[in-house]
C-alpha positions in Angstrom: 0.0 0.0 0.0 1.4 3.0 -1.1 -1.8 5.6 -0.3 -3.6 5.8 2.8 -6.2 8.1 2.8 -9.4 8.0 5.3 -12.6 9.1 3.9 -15.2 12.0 5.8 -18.3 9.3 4.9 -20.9 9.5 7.7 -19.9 6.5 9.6 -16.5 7.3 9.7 -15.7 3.6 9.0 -14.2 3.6 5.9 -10.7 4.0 4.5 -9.2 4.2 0.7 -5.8 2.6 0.1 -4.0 2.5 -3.3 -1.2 0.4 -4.2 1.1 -0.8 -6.3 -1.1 -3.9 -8.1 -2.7 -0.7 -9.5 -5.9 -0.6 -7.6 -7.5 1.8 -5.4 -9.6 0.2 -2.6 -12.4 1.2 -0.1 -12.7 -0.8 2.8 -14.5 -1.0 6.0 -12.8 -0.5 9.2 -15.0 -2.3 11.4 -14.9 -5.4 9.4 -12.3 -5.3 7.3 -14.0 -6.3 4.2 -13.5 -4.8 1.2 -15.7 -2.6 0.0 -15.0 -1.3 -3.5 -12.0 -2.0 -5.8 -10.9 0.1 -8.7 -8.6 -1.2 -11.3 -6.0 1.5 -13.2 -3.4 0.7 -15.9 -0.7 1.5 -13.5 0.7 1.3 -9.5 -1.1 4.2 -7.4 1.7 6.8 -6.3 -0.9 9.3 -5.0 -4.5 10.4 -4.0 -4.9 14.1 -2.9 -8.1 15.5 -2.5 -9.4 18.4 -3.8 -9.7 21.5 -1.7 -13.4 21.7 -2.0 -13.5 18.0 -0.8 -15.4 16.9 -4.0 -12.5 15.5 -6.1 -10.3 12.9 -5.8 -6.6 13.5 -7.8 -5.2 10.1 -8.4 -1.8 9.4 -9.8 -1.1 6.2 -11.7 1.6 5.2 -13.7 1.1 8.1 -17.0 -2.6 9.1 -15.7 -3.8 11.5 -13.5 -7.5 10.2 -13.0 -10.3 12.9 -11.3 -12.9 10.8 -9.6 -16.3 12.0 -7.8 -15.3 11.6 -4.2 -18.2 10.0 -3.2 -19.5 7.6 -6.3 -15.5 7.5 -7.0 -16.6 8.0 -11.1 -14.3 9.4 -13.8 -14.6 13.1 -13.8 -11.8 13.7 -16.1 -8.6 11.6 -17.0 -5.3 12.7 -18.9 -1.8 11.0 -19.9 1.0 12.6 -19.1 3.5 10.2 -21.0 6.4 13.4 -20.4 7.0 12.8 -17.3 7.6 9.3 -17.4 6.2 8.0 -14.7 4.0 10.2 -12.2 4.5 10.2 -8.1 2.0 12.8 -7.4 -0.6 15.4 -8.4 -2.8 17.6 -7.4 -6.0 19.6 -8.1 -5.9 23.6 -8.5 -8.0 25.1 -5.4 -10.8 26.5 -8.2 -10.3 23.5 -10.3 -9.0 25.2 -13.5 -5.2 23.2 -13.8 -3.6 20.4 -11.8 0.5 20.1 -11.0 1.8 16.7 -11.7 5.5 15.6 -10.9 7.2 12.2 -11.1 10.6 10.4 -12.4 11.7 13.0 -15.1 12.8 15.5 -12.2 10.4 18.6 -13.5 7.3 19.7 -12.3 3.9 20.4 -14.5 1.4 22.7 -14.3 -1.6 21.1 -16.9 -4.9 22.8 -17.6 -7.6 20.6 -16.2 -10.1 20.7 -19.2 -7.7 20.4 -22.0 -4.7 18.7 -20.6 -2.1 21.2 -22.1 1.0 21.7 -20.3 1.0 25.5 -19.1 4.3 25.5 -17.3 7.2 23.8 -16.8 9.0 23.8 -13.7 12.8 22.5 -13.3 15.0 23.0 -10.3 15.0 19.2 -8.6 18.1 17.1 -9.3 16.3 13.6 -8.7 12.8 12.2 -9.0 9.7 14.4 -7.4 7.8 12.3 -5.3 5.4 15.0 -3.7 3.0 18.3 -5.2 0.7 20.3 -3.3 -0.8 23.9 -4.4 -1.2 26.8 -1.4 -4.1 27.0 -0.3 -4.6 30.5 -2.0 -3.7 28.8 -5.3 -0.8 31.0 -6.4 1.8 28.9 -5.5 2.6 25.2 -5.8 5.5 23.4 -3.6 7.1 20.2 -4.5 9.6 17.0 -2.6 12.2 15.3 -4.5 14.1 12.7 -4.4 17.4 15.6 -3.7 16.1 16.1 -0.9 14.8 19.2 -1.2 11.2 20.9 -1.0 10.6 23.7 -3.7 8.4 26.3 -3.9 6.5 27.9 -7.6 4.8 30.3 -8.5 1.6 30.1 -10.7 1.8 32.2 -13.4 -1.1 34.4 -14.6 -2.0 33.6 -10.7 -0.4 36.9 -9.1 
């Protein structure tokens, strides 16, 4: 299991777990049954959820999947063959792009309709494992594998 990530459903009893056989799980606490399983085309590096708490941003292998928090339906999904394998992304706070980062050592900034690459960001000197925008949405921060954390500003987002 590479994601563990506790759902806000009204019991409180359930958690989501993705992993590296490439499936994304639901499962009840209490029991611990299995409730739902969701099969991707590649391992699960990350699920972030979105700041409204309506989206779920799930990374797997060249995909970055947007599913319905609570049905967990495809919203939206786009390839990102670029980066070469993708260890995170995340959702804008309105919604309009997403960052992705992963082995190629650069960060993206897509826009989430179209998929387009908007930016490009390069500064890490190893893979990124970790992206996360501020909560105000004009800057994005990112982990690597160097060790270091790096902050970026949005453009157009001033």
């Amino acid at each position: 299991v590479r994601v563990l990530h506790c759902t806000d459903e009204p019991s409180g009893q359930q958690v989501l777990t993705g992993s590296d056989d490439k499936t994304l799980r639901t499962w009840d606490v209490r029991t611990m049954k299995e409730t739902r399983k969701l099969d991707f085309a590649g391992p699960i590096t990350s699920v972030d959820v979105s700041a409204d708490g309506s989206i779920l941003t799930v990374a797997a292998g060249d995909d970055v999947h947007f599913l319905d928090r609570k049905t967990l339906g495809c919203v939206k999904k786009h390839t990102l063959p670029v980066i070469a394998g993708i260890n995170s992304a995340a959702l804008h706070p309105d919604g309009s792009s997403f960052v992705a980062g992963g082995c190629n050592f650069w960060v993206y900034l897509y826009d989430f309709e179209t998929g387009e690459e908007m930016q490009c960001s390069k500064g890490h000197h190893g893979p990124v494992y970790c992206v996360r925008f501020a909560p105000n949405g004009k800057h994005y921060t990112s982990g690597g594998d160097d060790g270091t954390i790096r902050t970026w500003k949005v453009h157009g987002k001033e």
